[in-house]
Structure formats: structure tokens, C-alpha cells
C-alpha positions in Angstrom: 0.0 0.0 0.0 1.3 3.4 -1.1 -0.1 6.4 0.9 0.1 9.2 -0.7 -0.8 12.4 0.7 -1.1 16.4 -0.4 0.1 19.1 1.7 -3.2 19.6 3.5 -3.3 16.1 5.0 0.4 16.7 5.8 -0.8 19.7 7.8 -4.0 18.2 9.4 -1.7 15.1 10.1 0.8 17.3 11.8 -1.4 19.3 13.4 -3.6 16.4 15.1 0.1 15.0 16.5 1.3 18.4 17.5 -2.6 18.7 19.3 -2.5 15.2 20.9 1.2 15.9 21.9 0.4 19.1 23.5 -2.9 18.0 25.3 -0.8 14.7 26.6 2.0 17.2 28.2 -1.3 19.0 30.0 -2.9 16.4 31.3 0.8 14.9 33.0 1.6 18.6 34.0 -2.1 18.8 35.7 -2.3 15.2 37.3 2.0 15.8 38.2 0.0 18.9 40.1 -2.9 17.5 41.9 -0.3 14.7 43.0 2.2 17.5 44.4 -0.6 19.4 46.1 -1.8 16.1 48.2 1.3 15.4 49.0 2.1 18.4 50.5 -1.5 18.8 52.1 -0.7 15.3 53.6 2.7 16.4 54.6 1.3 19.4 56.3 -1.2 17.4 58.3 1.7 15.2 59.3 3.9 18.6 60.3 0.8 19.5 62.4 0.2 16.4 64.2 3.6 16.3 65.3 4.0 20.0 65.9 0.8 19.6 68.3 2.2 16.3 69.4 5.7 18.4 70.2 3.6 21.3 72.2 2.4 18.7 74.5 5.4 17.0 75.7 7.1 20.6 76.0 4.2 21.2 78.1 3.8 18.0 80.1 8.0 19.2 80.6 7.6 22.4 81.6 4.8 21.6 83.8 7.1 19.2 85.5 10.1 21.6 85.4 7.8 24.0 87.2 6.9 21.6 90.2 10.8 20.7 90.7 11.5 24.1 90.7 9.5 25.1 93.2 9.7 22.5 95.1 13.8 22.7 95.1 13.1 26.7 96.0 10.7 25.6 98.8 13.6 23.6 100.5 15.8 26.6 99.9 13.4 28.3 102.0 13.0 25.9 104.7 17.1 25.7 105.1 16.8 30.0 105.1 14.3 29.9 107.8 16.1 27.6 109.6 19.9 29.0 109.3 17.2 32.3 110.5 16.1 30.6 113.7 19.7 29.7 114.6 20.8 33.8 114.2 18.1 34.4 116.5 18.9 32.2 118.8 22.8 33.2 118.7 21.6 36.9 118.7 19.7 36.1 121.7 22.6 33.8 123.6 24.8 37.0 122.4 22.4 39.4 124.2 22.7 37.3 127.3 26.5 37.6 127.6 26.7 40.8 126.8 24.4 41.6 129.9 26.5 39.2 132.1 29.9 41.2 131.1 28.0 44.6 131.7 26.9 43.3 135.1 30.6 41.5 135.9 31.9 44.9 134.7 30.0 46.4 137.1 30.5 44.3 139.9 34.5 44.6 139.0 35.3 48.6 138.4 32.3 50.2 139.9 29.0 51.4 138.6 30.3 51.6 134.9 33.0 52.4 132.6 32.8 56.5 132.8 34.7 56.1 135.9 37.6 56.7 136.8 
């Protein structure tokens, strides 16, 4: 079989391969698209999840950071008030001999230390 064909059907011919050529590229560029665009929307979901996920044990953390904290600064404050007690008490034992020295002073050189 010879085909034989005038420039018009050369043209048409042409032009129906250039047309299916040019309709297959769109259709790969739009499906390549819609695949990209789920993917990503399925890869931000993911991001989210985990992000959220993330918050939560930073939370949980912090929460339980908090309580140590605390309760470490409360024992600072108990050893304070403590280490406080035991000034007043040497403040008090202090005040005690002072008052024996003024009244052995006393007793010693006279009625008090302006004399001569």
C-alpha cells in the first residue's frame, strides 16, 4: 500500500500530532499537580500532628520543670528559715552575755565604765 498524501493532509496530520502531543503534556503537568498538592496537604497534616504532638510534651516538661523548681526553691526556704532561727537564737545567747559582762563589769570597776 502506497499512501500518498497532499500538503493539506500533511498539515491536518501534523497538526492532530502536535494537538495530541500538546494535550498529553497538560494532562501529565495537571495530574503531576494534583499529586504535588496532596502530597504536600498530607505532609502538612503530618507537620501538624507532630508539631501539636511536640507542644504537649514541651508542656507536660515544663509543667514538671515547674513543680521541681519550686519544690527545690521551697527547701531553699526551709534551710533560710532555719539558718534564720539559729541567728536568732545566737543573737539572743549573744544578748545574754553581753548583759553578764556589763553586770561583771559592774560588779569589778564600779558602777560603769565612765569612771575613773
Amino acid at each position: 500500500m502506497d499512501w500518498a498524501l497532499n500538503d493539506a493532509q500533511t498539515w491536518t496530520v501534523i497538526g492532530v500530532l502536535a494537538a495530541t502531543l500538546v494535550s498529553s503534556m497538560a494532562f501529565t503537568a495537571t495530574l503531576f499537580t494534583r499529586t504535588l498538592k496532596s502530597e504536600i496537604g498530607g505532609l502538612r497534616s503530618e507537620m501538624r500532628a507532630s508539631i501539636g504532638g511536640l507542644r504537649g510534651e514541651m508542656e507536660s516538661g515544663l509543667g514538671a520543670l515547674r513543680a521541681e523548681t519550686r519544690a527545690g526553691f521551697e527547701r531553699v526556704d526551709a534551710r533560710f528559715e532555719a539558718v534564720d532561727a539559729r541567728f536568732d537564737a545566737m543573737n539572743h545567747r549573744i544578748d545574754g552575755v553581753d548583759r553578764d559582762i556589763q553586770l561583771v563589769f559592774t560588779r569589778v570597776f564600779g558602777s560603769g565604765p565612765d569612771q575613773p
